[in-house]
Short mmCIF file of the C-alpha atoms (twelve columns), coordinates in Angstrom:
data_MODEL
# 
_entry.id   MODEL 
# 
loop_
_atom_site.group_PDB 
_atom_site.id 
_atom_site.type_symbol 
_atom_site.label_atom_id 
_atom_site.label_alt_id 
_atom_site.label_comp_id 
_atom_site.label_asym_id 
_atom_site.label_seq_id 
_atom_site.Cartn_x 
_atom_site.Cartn_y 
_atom_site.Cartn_z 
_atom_site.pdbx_PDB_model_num 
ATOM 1   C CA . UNK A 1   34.468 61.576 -9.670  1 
ATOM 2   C CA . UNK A 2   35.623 64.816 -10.586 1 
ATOM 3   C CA . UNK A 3   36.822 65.438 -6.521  1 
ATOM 4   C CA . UNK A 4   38.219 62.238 -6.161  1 
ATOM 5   C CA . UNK A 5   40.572 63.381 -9.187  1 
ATOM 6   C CA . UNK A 6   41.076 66.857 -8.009  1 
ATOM 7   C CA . UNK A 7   42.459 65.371 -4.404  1 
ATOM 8   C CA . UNK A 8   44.644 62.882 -6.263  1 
ATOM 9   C CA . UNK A 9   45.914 65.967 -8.075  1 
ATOM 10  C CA . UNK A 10  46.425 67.777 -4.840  1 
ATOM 11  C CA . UNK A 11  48.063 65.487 -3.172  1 
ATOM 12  C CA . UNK A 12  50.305 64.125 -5.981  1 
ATOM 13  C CA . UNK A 13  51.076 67.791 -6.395  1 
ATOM 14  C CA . UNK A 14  52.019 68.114 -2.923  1 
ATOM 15  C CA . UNK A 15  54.353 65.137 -2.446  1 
ATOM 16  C CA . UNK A 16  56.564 65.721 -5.736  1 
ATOM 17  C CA . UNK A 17  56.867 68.900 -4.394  1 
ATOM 18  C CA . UNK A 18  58.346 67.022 -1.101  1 
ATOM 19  C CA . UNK A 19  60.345 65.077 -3.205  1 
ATOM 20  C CA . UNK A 20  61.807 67.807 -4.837  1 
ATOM 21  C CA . UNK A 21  62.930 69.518 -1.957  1 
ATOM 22  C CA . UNK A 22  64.503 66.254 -0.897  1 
ATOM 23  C CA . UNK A 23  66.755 66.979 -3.864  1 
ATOM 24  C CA . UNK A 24  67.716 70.776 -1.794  1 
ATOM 25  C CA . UNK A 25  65.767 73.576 -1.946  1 
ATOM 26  C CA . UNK A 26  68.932 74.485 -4.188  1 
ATOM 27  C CA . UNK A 27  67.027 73.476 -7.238  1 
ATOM 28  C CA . UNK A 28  64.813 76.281 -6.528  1 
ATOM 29  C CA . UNK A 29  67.111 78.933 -6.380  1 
ATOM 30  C CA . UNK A 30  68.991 77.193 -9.362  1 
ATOM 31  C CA . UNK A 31  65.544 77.177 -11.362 1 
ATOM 32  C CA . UNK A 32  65.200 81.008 -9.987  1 
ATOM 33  C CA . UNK A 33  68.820 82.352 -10.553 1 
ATOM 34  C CA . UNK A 34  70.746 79.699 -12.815 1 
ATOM 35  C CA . UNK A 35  73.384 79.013 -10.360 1 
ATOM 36  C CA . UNK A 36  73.674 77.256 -7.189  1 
ATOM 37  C CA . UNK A 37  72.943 78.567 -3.761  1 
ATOM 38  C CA . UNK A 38  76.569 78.569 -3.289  1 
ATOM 39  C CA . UNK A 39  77.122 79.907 -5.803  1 
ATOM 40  C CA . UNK A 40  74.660 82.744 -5.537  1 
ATOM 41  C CA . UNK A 41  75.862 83.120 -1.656  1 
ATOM 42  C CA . UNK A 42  79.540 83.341 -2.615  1 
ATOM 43  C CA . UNK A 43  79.125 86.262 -5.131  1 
ATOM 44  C CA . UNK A 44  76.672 88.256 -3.868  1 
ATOM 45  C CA . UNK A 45  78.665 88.241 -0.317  1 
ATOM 46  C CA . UNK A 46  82.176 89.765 -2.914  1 
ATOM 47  C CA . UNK A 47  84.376 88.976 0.652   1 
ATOM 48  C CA . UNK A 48  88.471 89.399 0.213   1 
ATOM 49  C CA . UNK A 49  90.357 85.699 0.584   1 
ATOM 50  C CA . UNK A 50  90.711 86.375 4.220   1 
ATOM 51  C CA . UNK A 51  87.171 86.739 5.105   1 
ATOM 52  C CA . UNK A 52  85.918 84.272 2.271   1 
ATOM 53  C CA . UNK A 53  87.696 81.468 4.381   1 
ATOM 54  C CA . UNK A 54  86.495 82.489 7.091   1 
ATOM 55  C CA . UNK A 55  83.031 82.839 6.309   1 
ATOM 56  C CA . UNK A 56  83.281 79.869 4.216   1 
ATOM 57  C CA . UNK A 57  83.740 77.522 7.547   1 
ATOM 58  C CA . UNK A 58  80.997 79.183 9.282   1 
ATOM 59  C CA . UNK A 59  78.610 78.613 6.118   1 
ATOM 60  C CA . UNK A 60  79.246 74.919 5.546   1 
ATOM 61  C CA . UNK A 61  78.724 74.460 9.223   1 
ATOM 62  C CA . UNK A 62  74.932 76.183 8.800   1 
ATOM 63  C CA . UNK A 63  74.325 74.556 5.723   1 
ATOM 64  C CA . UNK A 64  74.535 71.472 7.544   1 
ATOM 65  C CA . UNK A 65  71.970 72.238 10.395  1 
ATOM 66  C CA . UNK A 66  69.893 74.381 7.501   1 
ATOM 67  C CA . UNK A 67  69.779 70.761 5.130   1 
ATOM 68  C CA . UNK A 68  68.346 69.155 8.494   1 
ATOM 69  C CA . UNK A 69  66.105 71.431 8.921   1 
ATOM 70  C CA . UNK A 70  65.122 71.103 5.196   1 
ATOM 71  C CA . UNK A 71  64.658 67.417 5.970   1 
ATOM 72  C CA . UNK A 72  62.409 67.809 8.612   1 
ATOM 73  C CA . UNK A 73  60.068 70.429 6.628   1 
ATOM 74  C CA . UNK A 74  59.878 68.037 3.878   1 
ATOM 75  C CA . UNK A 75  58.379 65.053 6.590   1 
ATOM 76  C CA . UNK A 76  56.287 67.576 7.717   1 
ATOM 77  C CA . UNK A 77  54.831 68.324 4.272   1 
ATOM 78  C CA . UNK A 78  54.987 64.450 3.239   1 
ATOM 79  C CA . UNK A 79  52.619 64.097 6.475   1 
ATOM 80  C CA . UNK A 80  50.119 66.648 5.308   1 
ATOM 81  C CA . UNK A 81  50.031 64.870 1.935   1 
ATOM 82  C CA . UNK A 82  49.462 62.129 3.452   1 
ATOM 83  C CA . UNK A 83  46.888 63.021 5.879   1 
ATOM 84  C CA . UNK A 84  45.275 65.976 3.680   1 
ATOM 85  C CA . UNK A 85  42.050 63.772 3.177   1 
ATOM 86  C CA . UNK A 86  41.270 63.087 6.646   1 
ATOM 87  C CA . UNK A 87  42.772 66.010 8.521   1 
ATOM 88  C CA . UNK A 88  41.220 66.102 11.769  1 
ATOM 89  C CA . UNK A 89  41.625 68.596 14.485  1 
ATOM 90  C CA . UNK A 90  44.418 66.860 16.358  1 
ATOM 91  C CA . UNK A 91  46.594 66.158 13.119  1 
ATOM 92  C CA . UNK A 92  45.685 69.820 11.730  1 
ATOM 93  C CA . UNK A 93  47.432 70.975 14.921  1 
ATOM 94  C CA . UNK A 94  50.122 68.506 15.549  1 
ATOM 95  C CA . UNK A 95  51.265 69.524 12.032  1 
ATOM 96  C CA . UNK A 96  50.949 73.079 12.612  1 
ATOM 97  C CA . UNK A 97  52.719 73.237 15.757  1 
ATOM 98  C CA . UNK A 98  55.949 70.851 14.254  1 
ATOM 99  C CA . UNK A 99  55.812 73.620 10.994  1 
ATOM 100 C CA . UNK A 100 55.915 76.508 13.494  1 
ATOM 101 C CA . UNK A 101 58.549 74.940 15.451  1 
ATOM 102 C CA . UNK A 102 60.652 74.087 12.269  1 
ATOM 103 C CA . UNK A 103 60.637 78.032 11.292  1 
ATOM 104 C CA . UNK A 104 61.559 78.856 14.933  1 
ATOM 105 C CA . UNK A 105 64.233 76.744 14.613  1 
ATOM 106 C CA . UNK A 106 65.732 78.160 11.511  1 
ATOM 107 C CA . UNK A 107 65.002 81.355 12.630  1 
ATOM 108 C CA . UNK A 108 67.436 80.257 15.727  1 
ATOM 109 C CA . UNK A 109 70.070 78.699 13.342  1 
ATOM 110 C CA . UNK A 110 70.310 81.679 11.514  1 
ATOM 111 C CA . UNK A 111 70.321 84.106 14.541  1 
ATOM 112 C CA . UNK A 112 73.619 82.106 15.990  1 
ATOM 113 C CA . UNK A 113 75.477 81.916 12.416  1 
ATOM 114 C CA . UNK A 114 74.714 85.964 12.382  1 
ATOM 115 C CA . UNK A 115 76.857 86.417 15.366  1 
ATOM 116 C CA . UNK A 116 79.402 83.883 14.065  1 
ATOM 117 C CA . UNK A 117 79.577 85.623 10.717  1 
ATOM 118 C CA . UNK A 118 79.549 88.716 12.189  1 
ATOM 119 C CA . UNK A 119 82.305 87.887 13.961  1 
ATOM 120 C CA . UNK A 120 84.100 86.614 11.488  1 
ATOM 121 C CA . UNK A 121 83.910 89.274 8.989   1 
ATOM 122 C CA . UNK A 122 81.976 91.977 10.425  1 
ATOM 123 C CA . UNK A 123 78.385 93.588 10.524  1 
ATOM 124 C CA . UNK A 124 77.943 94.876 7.043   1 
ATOM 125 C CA . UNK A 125 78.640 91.424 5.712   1 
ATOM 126 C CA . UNK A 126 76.836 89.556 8.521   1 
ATOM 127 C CA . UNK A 127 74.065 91.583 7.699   1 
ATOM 128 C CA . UNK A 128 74.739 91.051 3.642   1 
ATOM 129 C CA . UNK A 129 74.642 87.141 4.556   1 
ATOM 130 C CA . UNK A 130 71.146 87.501 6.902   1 
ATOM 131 C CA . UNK A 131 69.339 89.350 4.334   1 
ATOM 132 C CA . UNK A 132 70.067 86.990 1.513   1 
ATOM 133 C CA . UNK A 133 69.215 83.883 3.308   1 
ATOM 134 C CA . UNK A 134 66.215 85.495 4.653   1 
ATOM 135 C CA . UNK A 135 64.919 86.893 0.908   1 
ATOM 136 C CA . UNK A 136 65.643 82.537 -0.368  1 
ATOM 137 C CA . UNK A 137 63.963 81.501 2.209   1 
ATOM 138 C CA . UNK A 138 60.935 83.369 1.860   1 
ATOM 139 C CA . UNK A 139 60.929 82.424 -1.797  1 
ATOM 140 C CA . UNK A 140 61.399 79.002 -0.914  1 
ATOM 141 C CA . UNK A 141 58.555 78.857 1.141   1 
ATOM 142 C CA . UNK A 142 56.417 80.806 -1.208  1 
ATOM 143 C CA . UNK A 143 57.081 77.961 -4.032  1 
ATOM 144 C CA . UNK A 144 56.202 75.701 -1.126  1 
ATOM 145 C CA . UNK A 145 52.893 77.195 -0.347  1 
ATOM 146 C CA . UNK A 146 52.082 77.845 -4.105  1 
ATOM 147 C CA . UNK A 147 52.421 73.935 -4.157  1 
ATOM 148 C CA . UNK A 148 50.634 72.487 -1.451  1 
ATOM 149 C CA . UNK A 149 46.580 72.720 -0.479  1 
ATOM 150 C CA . UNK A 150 44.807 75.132 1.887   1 
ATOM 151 C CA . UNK A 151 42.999 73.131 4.728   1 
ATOM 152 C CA . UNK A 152 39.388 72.543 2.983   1 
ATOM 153 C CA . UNK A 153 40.295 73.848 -0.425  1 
ATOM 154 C CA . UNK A 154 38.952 70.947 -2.068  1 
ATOM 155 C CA . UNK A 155 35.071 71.928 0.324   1 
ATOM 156 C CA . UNK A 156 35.694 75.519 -1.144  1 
ATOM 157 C CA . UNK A 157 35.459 74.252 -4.621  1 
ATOM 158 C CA . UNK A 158 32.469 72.506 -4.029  1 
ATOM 159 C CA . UNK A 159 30.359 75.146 -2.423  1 
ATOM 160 C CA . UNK A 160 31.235 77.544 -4.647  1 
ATOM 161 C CA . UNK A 161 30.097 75.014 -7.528  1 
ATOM 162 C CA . UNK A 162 26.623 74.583 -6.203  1 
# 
C-alpha cells in the first residue's frame, strides 16, 4: 500500500510540476528573484535606449521560439508522468532522446540570438545576455529535476527497506 501511495505521490508531484511550467518557467524565476524574467533580463542587461530597442526586438523574437520550446519540455515531462510506472526500454529511450533533442535545440536558439544580439549591441552585452539565460536555465532545470523521479527510484526504496 505504502508504494502504491508513494508512486501516486511521484507522479502527482511530477505533473503539477508540468503544469506549472505551462504557466512559464517565469514563475520560477519570479518565485527565485521577485520580478519577472523580463524584468530581471531588462535590468541586469542596463543597455542605453538605442540598444534597449534593439535588443528588445531580438528578445521577444527568442522568447517566442524559447516558450515553444518550454512547451515541448513540459509534453515531454507530462509523458514520463504518465508512463513512469511502466517505463520500458523503448519509452525510457524515446523520452530520452526527445529531452536531449529539446536541450540541443535551445542550445541552437540561443547560439543564433547570440549572434543577433551581438550584432545588435555588441559582444560584452551579447555575452551579458548568454550568460544570464544560461545561469535561468540551469536553475530551471534544476527545480525540474528536484521535481520529477529518477528511473527506478521507487525499486531503490524498496531494496534498501528490506
Amino acid at each position: 500500500m505504502k508504494k502504491i501511495i508513494l508512486l501516486v505521490l511521484i507522479l502527482v508531484s511530477a505533473h503539477s510540476f508540468a503544469q506549472s511550467t505551462l504557466k512559464e518557467d517565469v514563475e520560477v524565476i519570479q518565485s527565485i528573484y521577485g520580478k519577472s524574467k523580463a524584468d530581471l533580463v531588462r535590468q541586469y542587461m542596463n543597455l542605453s535606449e538605442p540598444q534597449a530597442s534593439a535588443f528588445q526586438k531580438i528578445y521577444d523574437e527568442y522568447e517566442v521560439s524559447r516558450k515553444a520550446l518550454g512547451q515541448q519540455k513540459v509534453q515531454i515531462i507530462n509523458d514520463y508522468g504518465n508512463n513512469y510506472a511502466n517505463l520500458d526500454d523503448v519509452k525510457a529511450a524515446t523520452l530520452t532522446e526527445a529531452s536531449l533533442k529539446n536541450v540541443t535545440d535551445y542550445d541552437k536558439l540561443l547560439t543564433k540570438t547570440y549572434g543577433k544580439v551581438k550584432k545588435a549591441v555588441g559582444g560584452r552585452n551579447a555575452a551579458k545576455f548568454v550568460q544570464l539565460e544560461q545561469y535561468l536555465q540551469v536553475t530551471i532545470r534544476g527545480e525540474i529535476q528536484n521535481s520529477i523521479p529518477f528511473i527506478d527510484e521507487i525499486d531503490k526504496t524498496k531494496i534498501n527497506k528490506t
